[in-house]
N, C-alpha and C positions, 0 to 999 in steps of 0.2 A: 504494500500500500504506500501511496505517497506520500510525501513529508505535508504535502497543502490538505489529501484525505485525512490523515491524522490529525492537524488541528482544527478543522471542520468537525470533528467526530468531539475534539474535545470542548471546540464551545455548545456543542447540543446538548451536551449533560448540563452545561451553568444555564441554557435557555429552558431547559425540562425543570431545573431546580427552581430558577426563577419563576417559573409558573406555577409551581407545587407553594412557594414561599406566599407569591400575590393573592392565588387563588384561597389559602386558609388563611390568610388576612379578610380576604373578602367576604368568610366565610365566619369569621370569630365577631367580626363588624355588625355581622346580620344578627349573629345571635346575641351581641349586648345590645342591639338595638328596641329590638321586640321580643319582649316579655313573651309572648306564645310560642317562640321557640325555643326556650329553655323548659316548656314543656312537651313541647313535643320530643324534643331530645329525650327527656327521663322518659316519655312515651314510646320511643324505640327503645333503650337500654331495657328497658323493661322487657319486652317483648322479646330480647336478643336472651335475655336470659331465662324466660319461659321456656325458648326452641332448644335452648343448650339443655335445658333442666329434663325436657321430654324426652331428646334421645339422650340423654344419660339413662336414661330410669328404661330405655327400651333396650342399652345395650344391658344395662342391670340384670332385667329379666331374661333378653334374649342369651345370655352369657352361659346359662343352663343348658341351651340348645343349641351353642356353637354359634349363635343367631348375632352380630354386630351389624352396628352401620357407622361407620366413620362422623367423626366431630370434625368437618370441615367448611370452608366457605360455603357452599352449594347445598350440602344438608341443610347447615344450619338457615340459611336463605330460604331455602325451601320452606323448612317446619317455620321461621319467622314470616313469609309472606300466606302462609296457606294455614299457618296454623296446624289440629292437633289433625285435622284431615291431611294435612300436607307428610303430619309425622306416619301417619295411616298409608297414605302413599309413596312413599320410603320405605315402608316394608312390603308393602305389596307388589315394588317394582325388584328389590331386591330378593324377596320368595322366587318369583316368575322368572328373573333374568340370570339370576345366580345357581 
């Protein structure tokens, strides 16, 4: 690679940082601004930890029957947007596909 590709390569990481820095500026601004997103914040936290709590207690049980489902992004997104149907369909794709 070229000496000009190499420092191209290296200002896109301080342009990606700088966007990651503005963007949670942008984003810490919002939430000391309005009061309703400091709840709705403990409003997801909340929720994030219901979906971790569900399948915890699914691999709990399932653990007797060899039966897990991972604690990751995607799970837990799942059982947090769908709920305890979401956590019901996590094991019924993993029964069937597994």
């Amino acid at each position: 690679m070229s000496e000009r590709a190499e420092r191209w390569r290296g200002n896109m990481h301080y342009l990606w940082l700088g966007l990651l820095v503005v963007s949670s500026l942008v984003l810490l601004f919002m939430l000391v601004r309005h009061k309703g997103a400091w709840q709705w914040l403990g409003y997801a936290a909340t929720h994030v930890v219901i979906a971790a709590f569900l399948l915890y207690f699914v691999n709990l049980i399932g653990s007797h029957y060899e039966f897990r489902i991972p604690l990751n992004l995607p799970t837990v997104g799942t059982a947090l947007v769908l709920g305890a149907p979401g956590v019901l369909l996590l094991v019924g794709l993993k029964i069937v596909f597994v």
